[in-house]
C-alpha positions as CSV (number, residue, x, y, z in Angstrom):
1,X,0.0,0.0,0.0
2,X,1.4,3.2,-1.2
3,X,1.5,6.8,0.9
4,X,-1.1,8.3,-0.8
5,X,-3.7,5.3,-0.2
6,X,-2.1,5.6,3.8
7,X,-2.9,9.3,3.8
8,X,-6.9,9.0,2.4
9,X,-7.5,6.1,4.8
10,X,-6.4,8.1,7.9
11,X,-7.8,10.9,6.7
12,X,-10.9,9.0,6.3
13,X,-11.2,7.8,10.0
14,X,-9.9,11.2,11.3
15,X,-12.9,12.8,9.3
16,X,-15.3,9.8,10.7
17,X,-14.2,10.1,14.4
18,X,-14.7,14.0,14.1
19,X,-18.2,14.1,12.6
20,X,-19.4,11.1,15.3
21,X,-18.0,13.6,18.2
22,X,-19.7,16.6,17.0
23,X,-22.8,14.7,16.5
24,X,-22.5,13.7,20.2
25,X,-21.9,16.7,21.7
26,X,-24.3,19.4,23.0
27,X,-28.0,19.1,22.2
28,X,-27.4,17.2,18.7
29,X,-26.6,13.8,21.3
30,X,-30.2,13.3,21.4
31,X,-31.2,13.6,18.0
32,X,-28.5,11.6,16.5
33,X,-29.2,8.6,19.7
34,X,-33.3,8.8,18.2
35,X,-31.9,8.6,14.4
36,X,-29.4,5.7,15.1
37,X,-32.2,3.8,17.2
38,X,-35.0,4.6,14.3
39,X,-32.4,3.1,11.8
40,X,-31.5,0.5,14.1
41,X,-35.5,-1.1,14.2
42,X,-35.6,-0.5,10.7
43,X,-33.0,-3.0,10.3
44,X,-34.2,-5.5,13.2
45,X,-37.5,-5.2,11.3
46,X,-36.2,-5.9,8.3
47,X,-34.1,-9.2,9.3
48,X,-36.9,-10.5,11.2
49,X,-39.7,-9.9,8.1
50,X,-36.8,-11.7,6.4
51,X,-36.5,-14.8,9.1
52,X,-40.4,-15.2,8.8
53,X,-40.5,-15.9,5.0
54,X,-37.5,-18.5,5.5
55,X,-39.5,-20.4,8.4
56,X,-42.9,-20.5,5.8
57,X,-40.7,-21.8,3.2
58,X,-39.1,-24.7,5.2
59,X,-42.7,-26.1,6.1
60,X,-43.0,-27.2,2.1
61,X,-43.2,-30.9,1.8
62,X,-42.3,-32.1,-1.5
63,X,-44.1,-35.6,-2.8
């Protein structure tokens, strides 16, 4: 892995761990905790709808 590719990647997380502090300081720590829990069920929901279907196809009896 070259410099430059070094350079992006650690600019990348420095950029990443900046924007998740800011987001959890002062009175935007609540909204973004709400946002990330609302995303959060989305995705339970989504896995669950998902692991219902596979149950109903597993109770098919072939002849």
């Amino acid at each position: 892995m070259n410099t430059n590719k070094k350079i992006a990647i650690g600019l990348g997380l420095a950029g990443g761990a900046l924007l998740a502090a800011w987001l959890l300081t002062g009175d935007r720590k609540k909204k973004t905790k709400q946002f990330v829990a609302k995303g959060a069920d989305r995705i339970k929901k989504v896995f669950s709808e998902k692991e219902e279907t596979d149950q109903a196809d597993q109770d098919v009896h072939y002849v």
